[in-house]
Backbone bond lengths (Angstrom), bond angles and torsions (degrees), N, CA, C in turn:
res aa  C-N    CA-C-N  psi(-1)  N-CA   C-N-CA  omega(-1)  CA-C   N-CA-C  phi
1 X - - - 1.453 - - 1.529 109.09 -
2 X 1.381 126.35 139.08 1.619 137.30 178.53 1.523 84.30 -61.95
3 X 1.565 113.78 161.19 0.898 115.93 154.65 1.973 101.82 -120.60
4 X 1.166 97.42 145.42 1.372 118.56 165.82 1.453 134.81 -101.58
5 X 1.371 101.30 130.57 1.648 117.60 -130.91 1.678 78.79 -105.60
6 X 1.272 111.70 155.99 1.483 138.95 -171.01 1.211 114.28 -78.61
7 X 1.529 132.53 155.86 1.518 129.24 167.38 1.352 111.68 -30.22
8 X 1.842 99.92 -65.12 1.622 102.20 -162.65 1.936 104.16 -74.50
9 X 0.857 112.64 -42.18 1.627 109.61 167.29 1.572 126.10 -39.44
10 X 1.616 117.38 -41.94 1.510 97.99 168.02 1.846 103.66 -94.84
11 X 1.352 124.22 -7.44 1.491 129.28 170.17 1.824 87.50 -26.38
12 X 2.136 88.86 -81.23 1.363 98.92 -179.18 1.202 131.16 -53.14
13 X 0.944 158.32 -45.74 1.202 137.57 98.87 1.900 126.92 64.51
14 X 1.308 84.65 -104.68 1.815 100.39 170.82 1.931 86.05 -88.97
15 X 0.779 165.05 14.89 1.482 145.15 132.20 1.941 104.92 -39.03
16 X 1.264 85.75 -76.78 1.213 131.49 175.49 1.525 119.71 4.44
17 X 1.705 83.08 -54.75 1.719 100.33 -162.58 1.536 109.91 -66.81
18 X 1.450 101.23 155.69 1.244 102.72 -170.03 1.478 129.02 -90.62
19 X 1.155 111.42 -9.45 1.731 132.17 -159.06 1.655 81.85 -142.84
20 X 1.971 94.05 131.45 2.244 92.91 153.10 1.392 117.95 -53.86
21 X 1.051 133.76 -49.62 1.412 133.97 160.93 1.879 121.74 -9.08
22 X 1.572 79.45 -73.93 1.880 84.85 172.03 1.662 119.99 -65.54
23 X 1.139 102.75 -19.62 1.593 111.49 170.60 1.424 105.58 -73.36
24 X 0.993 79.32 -93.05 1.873 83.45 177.32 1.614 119.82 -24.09
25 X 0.955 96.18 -39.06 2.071 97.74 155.17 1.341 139.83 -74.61
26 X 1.310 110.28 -35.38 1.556 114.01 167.23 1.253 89.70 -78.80
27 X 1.421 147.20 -62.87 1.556 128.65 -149.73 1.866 99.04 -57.34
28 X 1.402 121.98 -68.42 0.921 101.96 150.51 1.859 142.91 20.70
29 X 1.426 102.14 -96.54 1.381 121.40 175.22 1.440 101.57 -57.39
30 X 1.465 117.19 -41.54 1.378 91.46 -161.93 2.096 116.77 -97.42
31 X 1.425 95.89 1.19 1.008 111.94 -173.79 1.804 123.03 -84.69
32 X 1.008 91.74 -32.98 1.608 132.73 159.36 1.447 142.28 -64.07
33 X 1.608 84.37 -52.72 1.808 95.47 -159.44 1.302 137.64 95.29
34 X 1.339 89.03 -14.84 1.974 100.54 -150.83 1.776 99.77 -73.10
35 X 0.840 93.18 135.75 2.182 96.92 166.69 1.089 109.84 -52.42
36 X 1.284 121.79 151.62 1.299 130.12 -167.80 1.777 102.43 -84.88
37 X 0.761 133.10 -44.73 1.535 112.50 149.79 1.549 126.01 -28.77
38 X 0.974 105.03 -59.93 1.653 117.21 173.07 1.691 114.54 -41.58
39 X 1.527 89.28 -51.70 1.686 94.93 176.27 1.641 104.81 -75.33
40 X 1.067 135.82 -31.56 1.654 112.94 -158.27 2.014 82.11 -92.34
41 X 1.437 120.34 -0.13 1.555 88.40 156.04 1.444 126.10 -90.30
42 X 1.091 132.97 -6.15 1.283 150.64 -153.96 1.809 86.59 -57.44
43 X 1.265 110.96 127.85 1.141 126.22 160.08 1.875 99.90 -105.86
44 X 1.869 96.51 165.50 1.629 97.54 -177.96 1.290 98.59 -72.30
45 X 1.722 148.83 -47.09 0.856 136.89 -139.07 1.975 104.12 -98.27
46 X 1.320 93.21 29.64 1.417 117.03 172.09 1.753 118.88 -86.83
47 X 1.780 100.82 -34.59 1.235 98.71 -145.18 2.132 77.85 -113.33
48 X 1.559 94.01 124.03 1.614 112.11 -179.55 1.691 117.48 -88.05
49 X 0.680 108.80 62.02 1.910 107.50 -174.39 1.642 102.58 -38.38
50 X 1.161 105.20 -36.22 1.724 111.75 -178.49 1.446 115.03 -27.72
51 X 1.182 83.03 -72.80 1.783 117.41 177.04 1.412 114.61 -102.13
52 X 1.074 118.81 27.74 1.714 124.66 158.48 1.705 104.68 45.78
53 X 1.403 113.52 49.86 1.279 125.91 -172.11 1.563 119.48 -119.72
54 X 1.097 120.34 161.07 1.837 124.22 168.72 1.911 88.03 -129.96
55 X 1.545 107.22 139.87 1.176 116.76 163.15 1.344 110.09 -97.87
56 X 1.356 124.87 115.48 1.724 125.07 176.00 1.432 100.51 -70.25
57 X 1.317 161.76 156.67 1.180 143.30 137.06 1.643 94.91 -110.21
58 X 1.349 112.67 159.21 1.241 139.12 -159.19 2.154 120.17 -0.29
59 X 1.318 95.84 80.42 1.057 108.93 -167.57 1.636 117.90 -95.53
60 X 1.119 122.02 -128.99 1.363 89.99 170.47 1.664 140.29 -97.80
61 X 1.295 118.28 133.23 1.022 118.62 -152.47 1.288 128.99 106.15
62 X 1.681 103.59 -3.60 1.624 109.68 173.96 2.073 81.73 86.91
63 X 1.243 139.62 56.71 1.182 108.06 169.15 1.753 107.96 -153.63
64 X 1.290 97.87 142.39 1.523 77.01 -177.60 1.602 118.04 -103.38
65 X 1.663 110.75 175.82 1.061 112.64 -170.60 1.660 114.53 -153.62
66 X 1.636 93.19 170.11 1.898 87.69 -177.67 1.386 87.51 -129.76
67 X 1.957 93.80 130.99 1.738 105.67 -175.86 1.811 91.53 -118.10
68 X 1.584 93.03 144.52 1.673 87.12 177.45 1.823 124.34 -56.56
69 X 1.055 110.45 160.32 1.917 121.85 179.42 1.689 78.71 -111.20
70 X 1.163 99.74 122.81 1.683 115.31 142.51 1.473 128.56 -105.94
71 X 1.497 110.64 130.92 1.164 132.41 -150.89 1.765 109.25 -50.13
72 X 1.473 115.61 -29.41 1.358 138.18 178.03 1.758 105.60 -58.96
73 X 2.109 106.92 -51.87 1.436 96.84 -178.03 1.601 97.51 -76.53
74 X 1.253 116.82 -50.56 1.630 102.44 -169.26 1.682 109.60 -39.79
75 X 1.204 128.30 -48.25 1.286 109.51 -173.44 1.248 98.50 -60.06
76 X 1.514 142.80 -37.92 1.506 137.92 -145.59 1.948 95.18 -86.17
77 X 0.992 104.99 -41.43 2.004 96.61 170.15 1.474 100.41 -79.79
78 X 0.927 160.28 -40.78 1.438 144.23 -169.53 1.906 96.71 -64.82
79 X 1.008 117.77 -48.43 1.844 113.93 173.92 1.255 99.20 -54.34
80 X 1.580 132.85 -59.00 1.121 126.49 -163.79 1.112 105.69 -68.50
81 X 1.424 141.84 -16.67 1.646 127.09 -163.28 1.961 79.07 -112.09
82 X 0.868 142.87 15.45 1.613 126.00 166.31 1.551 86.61 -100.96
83 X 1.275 118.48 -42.73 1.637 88.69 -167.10 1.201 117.72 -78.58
84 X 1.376 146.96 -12.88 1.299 155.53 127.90 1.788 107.65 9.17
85 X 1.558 98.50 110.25 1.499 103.03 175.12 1.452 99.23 -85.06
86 X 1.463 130.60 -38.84 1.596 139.36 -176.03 1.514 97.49 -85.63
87 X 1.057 162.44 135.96 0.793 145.72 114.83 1.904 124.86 -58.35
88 X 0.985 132.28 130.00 1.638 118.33 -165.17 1.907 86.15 -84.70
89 X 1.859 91.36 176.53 1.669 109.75 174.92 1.857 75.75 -98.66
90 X 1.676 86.61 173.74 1.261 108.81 148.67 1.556 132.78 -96.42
């Protein structure tokens, strides 16, 4: 059986990480749900602030999906994409 780790346990956790990058990925994963595949496809024009949404595209099963954006990660990628010297295209 997984065991499932506590508020303050993944807190520490994504504290933890050492690079925004790795943050910005576990918050991500854990905010979501999404498989970590799922997340390293995430394009920007994925993530809908409109509608407080993440678009999965072909996740499992070949299928896509809309997982909620909480208002906590959206602020936490909008910091991460200002500090961005590159910004990527989509």
């Amino acid at each position: 059986m997984p065991q499932v780790l506590s508020q303050e346990q993944v807190a520490r956790l994504i504290d933890g990480a050492e690079f925004p990058f790795h943050r910005i990925l576990l918050m991500t994963l854990y905010a979501t749900g999404a498989r970590r595949a799922e997340v390293a496809h995430l394009k920007i024009s994925d993530i809908d602030s409109r509608r407080m949404v993440i678009h999965i595209r072909g996740g499992k099963g070949r299928k896509d999906r809309d997982v909620m954006l909480s208002p906590k990660l959206l602020d936490a990628l909008r910091v991460y994409w200002r500090g961005l010297k590159r910004k990527p295209t989509d």
